[in-house]
C-alpha positions as CSV (number, residue, x, y, z in Angstrom):
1,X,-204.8,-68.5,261.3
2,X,-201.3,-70.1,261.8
3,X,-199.5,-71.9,259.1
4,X,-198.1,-75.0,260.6
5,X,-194.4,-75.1,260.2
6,X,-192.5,-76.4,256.9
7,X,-191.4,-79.8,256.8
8,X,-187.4,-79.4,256.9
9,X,-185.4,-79.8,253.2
10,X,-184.9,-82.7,251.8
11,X,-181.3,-84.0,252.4
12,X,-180.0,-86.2,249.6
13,X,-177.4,-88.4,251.7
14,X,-179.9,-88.8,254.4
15,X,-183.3,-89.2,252.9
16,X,-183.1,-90.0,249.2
17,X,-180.0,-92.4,248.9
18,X,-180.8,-95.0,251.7
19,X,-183.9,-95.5,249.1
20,X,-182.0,-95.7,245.8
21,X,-179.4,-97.5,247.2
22,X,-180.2,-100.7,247.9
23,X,-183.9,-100.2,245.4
24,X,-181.9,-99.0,242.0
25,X,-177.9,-98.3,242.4
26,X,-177.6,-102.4,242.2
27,X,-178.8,-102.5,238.4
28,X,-178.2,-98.8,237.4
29,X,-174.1,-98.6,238.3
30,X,-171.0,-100.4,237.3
31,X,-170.1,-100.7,234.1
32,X,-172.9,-102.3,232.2
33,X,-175.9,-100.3,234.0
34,X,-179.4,-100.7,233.4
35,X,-180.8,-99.1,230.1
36,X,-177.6,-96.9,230.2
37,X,-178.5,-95.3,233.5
38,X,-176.1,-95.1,235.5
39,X,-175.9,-93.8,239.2
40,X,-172.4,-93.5,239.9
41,X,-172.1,-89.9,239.7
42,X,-174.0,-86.8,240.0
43,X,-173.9,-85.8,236.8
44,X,-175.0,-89.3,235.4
45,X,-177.9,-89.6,238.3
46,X,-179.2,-86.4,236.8
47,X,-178.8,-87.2,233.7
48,X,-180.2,-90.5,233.0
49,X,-179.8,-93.2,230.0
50,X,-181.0,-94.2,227.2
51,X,-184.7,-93.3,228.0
52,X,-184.1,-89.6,228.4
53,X,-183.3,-87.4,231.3
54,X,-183.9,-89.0,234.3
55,X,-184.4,-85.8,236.8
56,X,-185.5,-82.2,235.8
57,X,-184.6,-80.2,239.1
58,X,-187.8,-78.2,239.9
59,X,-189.9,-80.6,238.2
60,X,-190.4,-84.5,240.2
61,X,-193.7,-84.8,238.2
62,X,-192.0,-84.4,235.2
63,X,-188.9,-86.1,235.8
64,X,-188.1,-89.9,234.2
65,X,-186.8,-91.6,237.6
66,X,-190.3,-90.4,239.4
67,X,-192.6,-91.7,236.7
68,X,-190.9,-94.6,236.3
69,X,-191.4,-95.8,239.9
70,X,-194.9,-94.8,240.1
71,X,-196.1,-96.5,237.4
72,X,-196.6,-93.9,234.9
73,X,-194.0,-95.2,232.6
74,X,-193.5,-98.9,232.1
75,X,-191.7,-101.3,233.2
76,X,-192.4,-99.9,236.9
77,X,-189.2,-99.8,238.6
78,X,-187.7,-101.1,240.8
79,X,-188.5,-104.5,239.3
80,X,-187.5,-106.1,242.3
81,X,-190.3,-104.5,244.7
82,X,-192.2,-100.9,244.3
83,X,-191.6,-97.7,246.1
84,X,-194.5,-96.8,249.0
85,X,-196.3,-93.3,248.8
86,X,-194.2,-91.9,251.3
87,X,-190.7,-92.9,249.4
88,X,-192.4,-91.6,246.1
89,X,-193.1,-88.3,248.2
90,X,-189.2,-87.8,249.1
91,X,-188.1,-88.4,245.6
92,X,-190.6,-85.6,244.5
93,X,-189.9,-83.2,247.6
94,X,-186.1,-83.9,246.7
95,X,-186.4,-83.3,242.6
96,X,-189.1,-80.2,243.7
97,X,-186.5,-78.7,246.1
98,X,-183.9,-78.4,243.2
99,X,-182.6,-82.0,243.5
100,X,-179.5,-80.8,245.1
101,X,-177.2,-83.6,245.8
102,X,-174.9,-83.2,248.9
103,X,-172.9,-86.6,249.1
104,X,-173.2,-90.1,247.5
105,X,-172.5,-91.2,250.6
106,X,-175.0,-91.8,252.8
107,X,-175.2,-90.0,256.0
108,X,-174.4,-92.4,259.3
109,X,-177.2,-93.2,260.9
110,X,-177.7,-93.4,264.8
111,X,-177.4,-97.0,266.7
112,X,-180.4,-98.5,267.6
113,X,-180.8,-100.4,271.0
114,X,-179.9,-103.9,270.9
115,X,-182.2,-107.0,272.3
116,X,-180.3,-109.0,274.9
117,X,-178.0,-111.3,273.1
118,X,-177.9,-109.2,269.9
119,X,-175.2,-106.8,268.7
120,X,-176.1,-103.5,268.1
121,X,-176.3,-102.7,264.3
122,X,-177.7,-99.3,262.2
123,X,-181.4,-99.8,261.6
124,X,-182.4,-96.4,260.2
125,X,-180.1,-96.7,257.1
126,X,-182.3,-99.7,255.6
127,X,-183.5,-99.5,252.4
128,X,-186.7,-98.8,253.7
129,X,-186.0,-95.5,255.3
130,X,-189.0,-93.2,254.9
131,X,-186.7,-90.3,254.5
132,X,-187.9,-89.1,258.0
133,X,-185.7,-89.0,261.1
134,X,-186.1,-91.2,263.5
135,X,-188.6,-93.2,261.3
136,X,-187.0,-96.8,259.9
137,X,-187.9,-100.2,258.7
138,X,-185.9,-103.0,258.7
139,X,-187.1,-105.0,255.3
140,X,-187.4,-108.4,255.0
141,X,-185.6,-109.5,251.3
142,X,-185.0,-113.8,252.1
143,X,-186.7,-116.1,254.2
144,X,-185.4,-119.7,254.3
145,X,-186.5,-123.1,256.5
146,X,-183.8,-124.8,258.1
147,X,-184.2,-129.0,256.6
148,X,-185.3,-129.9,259.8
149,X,-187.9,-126.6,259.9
150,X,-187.1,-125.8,263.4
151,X,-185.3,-122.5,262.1
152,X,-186.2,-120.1,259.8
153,X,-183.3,-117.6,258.5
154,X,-184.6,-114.0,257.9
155,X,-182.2,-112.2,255.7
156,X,-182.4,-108.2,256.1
157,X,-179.5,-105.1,256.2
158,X,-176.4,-106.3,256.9
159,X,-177.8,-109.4,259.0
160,X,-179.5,-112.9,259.2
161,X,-181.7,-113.4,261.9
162,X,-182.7,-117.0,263.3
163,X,-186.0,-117.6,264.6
164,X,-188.4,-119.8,265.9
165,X,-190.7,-120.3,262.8
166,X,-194.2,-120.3,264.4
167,X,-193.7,-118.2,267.2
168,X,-190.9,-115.1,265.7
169,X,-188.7,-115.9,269.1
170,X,-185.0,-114.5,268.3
171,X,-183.1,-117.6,267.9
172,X,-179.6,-115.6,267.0
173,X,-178.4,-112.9,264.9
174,X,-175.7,-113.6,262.6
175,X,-173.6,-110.8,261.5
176,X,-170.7,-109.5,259.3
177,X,-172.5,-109.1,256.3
178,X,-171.8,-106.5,253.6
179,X,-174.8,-104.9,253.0
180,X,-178.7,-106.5,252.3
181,X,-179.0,-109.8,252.4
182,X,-180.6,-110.6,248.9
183,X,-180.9,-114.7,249.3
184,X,-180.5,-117.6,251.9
185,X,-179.6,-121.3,251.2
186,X,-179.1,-124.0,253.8
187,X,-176.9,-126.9,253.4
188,X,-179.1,-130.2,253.8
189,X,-177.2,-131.5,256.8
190,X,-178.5,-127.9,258.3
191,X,-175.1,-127.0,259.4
192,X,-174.4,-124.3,257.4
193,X,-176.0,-121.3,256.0
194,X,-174.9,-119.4,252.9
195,X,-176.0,-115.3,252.3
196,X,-176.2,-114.0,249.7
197,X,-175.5,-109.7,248.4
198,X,-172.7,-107.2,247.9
199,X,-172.2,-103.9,247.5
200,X,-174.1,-102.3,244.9
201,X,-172.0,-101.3,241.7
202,X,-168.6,-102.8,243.6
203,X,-168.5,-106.7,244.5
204,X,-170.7,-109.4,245.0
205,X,-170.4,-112.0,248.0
206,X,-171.5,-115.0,249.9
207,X,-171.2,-115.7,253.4
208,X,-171.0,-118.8,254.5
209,X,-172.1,-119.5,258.6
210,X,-171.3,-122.7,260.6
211,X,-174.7,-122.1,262.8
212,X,-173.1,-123.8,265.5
213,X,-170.7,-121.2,266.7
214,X,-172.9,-118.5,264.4
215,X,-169.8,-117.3,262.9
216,X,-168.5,-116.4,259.1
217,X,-166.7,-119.6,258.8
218,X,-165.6,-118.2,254.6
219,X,-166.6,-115.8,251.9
220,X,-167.2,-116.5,248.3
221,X,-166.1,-113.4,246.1
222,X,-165.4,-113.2,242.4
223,X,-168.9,-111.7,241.2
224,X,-168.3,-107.8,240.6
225,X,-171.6,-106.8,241.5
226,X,-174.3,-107.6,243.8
227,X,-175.0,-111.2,244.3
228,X,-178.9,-111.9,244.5
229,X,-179.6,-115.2,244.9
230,X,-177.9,-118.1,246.1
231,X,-178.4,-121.7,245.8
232,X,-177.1,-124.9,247.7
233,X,-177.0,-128.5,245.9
234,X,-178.4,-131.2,248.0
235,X,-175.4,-133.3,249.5
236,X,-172.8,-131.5,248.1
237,X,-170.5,-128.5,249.1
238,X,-171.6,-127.1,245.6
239,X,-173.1,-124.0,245.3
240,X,-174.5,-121.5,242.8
241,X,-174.7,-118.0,242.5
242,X,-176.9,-115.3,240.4
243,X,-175.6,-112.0,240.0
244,X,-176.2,-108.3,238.9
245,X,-172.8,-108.6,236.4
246,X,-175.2,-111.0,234.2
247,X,-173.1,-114.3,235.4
248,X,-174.0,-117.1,237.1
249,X,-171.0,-119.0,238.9
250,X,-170.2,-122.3,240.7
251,X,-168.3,-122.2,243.9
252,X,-167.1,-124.9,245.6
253,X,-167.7,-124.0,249.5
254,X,-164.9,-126.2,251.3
255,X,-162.1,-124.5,248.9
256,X,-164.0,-121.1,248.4
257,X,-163.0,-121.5,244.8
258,X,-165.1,-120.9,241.6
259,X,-165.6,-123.7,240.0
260,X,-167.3,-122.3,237.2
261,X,-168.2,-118.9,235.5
262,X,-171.8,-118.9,232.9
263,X,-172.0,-116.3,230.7
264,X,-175.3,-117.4,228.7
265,X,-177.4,-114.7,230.1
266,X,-177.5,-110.9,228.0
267,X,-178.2,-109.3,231.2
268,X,-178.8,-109.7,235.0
269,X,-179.1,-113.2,236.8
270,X,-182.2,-112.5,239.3
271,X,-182.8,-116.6,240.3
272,X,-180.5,-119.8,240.6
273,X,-182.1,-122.7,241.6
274,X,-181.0,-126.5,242.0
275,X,-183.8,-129.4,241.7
276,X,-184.0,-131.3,244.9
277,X,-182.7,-134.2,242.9
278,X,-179.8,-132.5,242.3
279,X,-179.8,-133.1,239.1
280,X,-180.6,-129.8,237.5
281,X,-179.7,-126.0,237.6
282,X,-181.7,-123.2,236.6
283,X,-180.8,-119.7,235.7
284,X,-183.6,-116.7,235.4
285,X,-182.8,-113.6,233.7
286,X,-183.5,-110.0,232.9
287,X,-183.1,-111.3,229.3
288,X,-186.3,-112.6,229.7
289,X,-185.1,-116.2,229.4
290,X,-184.2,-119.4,232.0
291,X,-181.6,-121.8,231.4
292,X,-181.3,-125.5,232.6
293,X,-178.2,-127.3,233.1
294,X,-177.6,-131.3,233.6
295,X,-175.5,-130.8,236.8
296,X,-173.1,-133.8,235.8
297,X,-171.3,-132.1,232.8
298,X,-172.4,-128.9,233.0
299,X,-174.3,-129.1,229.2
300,X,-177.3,-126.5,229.0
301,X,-180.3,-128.5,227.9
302,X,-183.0,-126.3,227.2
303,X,-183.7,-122.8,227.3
304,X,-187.3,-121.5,228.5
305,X,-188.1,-118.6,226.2
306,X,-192.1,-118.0,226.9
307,X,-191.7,-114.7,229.0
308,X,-191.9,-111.4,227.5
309,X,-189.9,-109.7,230.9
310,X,-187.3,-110.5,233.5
311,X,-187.6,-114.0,235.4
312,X,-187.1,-112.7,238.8
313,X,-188.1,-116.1,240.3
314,X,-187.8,-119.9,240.1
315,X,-188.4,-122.7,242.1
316,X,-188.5,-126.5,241.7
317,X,-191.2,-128.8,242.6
318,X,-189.9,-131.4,245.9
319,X,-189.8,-134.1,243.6
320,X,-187.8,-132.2,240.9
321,X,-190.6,-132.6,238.2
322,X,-191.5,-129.1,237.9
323,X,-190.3,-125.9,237.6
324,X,-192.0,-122.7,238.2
325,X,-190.3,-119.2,236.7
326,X,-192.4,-116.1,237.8
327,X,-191.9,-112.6,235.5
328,X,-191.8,-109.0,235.5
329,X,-194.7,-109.6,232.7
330,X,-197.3,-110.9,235.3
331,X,-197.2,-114.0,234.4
332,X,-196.0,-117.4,236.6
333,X,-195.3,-120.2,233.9
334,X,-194.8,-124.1,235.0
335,X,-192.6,-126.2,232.9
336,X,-192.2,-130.2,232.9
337,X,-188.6,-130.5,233.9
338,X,-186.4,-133.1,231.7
339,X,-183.0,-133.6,230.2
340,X,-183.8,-132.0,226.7
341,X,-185.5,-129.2,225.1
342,X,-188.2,-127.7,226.9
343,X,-190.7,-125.8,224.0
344,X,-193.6,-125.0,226.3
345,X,-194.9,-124.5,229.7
346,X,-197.6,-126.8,230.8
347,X,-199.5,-124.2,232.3
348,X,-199.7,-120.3,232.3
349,X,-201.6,-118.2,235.1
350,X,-201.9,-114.4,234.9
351,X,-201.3,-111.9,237.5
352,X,-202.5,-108.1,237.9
353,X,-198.7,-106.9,238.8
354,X,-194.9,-107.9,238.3
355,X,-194.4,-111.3,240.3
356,X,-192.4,-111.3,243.7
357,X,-191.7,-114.8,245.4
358,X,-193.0,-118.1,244.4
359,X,-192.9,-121.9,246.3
360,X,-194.3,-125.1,246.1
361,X,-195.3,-126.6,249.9
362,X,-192.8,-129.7,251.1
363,X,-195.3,-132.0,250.5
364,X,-195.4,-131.3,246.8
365,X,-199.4,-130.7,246.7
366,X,-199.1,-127.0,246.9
367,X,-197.8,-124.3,244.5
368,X,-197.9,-120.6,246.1
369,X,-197.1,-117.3,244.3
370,X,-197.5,-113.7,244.9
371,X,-197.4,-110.7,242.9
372,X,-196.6,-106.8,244.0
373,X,-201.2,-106.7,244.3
374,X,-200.0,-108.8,247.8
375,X,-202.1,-111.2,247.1
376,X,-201.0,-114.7,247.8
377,X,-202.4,-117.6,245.2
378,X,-202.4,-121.1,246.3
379,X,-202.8,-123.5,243.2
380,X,-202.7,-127.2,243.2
381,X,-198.5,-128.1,242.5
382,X,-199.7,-128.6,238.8
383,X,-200.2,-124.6,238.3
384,X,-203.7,-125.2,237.0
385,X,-206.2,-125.8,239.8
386,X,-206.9,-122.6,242.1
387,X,-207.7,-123.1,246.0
388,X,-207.6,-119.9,247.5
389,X,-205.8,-116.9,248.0
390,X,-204.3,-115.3,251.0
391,X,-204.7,-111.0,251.3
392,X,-203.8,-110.0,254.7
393,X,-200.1,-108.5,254.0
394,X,-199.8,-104.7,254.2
395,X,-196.8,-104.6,252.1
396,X,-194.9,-106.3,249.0
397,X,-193.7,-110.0,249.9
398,X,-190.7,-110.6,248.9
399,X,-190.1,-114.0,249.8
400,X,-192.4,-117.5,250.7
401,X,-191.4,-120.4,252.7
402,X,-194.5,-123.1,254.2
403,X,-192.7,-125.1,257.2
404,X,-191.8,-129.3,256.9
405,X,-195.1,-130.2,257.9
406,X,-197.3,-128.4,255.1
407,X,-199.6,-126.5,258.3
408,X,-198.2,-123.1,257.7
409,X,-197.6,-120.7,255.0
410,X,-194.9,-118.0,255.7
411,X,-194.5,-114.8,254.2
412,X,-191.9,-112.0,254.7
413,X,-192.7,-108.3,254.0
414,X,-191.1,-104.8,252.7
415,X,-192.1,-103.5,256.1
416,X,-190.1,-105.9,258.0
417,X,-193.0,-108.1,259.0
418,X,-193.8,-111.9,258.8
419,X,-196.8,-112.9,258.4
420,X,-198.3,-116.2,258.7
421,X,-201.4,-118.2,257.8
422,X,-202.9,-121.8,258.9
423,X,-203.1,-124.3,255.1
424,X,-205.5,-126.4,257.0
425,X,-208.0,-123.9,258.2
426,X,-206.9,-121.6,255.8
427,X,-206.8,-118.8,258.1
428,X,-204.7,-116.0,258.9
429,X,-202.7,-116.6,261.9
430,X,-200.5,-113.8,262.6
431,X,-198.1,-110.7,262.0
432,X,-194.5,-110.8,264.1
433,X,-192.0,-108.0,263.5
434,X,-188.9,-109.0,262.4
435,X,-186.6,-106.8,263.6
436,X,-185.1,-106.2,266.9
437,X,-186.8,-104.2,269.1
């Protein structure tokens, strides 16, 4: 009987890197990285950190960097969305095969062909490359509503995309980014959209884009790693940023200058968020901790210290009375927002898996959240008072938007989908690719 053919080795530049580069180099390099792994070597990639060896060539089911991302050792990594089965696969072909590394570059990937109206751009060196040639997604990491809801901004490698909201129709394709787009803010006038990311281990930036001529109009840079998320204060030219160097910063967008640098967190800054109000900023953390700030003076007046993990999301109620913080511990926590010490949250709800986007609907009568199960929960805004859940995504959400008039519920995907459900039959609408065919 004939064998069928060997799969071809594993190539390190071209099938394991375009995973761990934009899924763990942004937390394990630079100076300060993650548990004291760092990637930013060979030597130190094999190695590992404080935790023990991180790869035993010859041996993926016993090495540290394979158990950790499927689960077998806690916390599951990456905390920011997990590995499929066939990504898992490539790390243990790769470590089985000797874990011979050829470049920490990653190899240049072929062009794909461009929609009318959209430059070309590389597709197949996304960070959800299966490791297979020829095979690519094009992840979908932020999704944010223009103020008037007639646009919805799709953040995903290297570019934001501008579509129709309901119907996916390409709008425009904004470009010059530095590498995944890791959060989206608009301005409130609409006329300007900032981008948020960096290159892993080296700088953080944000990209500011005047949509009317869809053009870079500056770049905010300062933060020395990646910056993931990215916040604009209502009427203002303020803005604030959350990055992988454990700092928070205010940037003033018509100067480009930082207006101020917060170093209150002991490790990464996953969320920034400003109330609606504009009176508040939050910070989340990997140090398990939030922070809120009177936006007038700058004075921190309360820390929220209820989590046992990483925040890795926030969001504010419309009318700035709550705040919602969702952890790596499975738990979404909602706190009354006020100018003082917060001690507890006024409700707790408890998920099976690390949370991975939260919102609250415009209309301030809807709180959604969504954990790595996929599972969408929609709760009354007060975080108590179930109504249904949503289970039709076939991969991780990592963001949540529901358009001006509270009818639909938006979600965007690992596998470069969005998907999109009806709040008043509570039905599943549709899936629309997000990437350029």
């Amino acid at each position: 009987m004939t064998q069928p053919p060997k799969p071809p080795a594993i190539v390190f530049s071209r099938d394991v890197l375009p995973i761990l580069r934009p899924s763990c180099m942004g937390c394990h390099s630079g100076p300060n990285p993650a548990s004291g792994y760092s990637m930013d070597s060979v030597a130190k990639l094999l190695a590992g950190g404080r935790r023990g060896a991180a790869v035993v060539p010859g041996k993926g089911a016993q090495s540290n960097l394979l158990r950790y991302c499927n689960g077998e050792l806690k916390p599951k990594m990456p905390p920011s969305g997990a590995l499929d089965k066939v990504q898992l696969g490539v790390f243990k072909r790769w470590i089985d095969e000797g874990a011979k590394v050829d470049s920490l570059v990653a190899a240049t990937p072929p062009l794909a062909p461009a929609r009318r109206g959209e430059n070309k751009e590389p597709s197949s060196l996304s960070p959800r490359s299966t490791g297979v040639r020829g095979v690519a997604v094009a992840p979908v990491t932020a999704l944010a509503l223009s103020p008037d809801g007639k646009t919805l901004a799709v953040g995903g490698y290297r570019v934001v995309r501008l579509l129709d909201p309901l119907t996916g129709e390409l709008q425009r394709t904004l470009t010059g980014c530095a590498d995944q787009v890791q959060s989206l803010s608009w301005e409130a006038n609409g006329q300007r959209l900032a981008a948020a990311g960096g290159v892993p281990g080296e700088s953080g930036e944000v990209a500011i884009f005047a949509i009317a001529s869809g053009k870079i109009e500056k770049k905010l840079t300062g933060h020395t790693d990646v910056v993931v998320s990215v916040a604009w204060r209502s009427g203002t030219d303020e803005i604030a940023t959350g990055s992988l160097d454990k700092t928070a910063a205010l940037w003033s967008v018509g100067t480009g200058q930082r207006l101020r640098l917060l170093k209150d967190h002991a490790d990464t800054v996953l969320a920034v968020a400003y109330s609606p109000s504009g009176e508040f900023l939050a910070t989340a953390s990997a140090d398990r901790t939030a922070k809120l700030y009177r936006t007038k003076d700058g004075v921190r007046v309360a820390a929220l210290n209820a989590h046992q993990d990483a925040i890795v999301r926030l969001a504010f109620s419309p009318d700035s009375k709550r705040l919602v913080t969702g952890s790596a511990d499975k738990t979404v926590r909602i706190w009354s927002v006020k100018d003082g010490p917060i001690e507890n949250p006024d409700a707790t709800q408890y998920e099976p898996e690390v949370l991975t986007a939260c919102a609250f609907s415009p209309d301030n009568q809807r709180l959604f959240w969504v954990s790595a199960s996929r599972k969408i929960k929609v709760f009354a805004a007060n975080g108590r008072d179930y109504q249904q859940e949503f289970g039709d995504a076939t991969d991780w959400i990592t963001s949540l938007a529901a358009t001006a008039d509270d009818k639909t519920l938006i979600a965007g995907t690992l596998d470069g989908k969005l998907f999109l459900w009806d709040l008043t039959t509570r039905k599943f609408l549709r899936s629309i690719e997000s990437r350029a065919k």
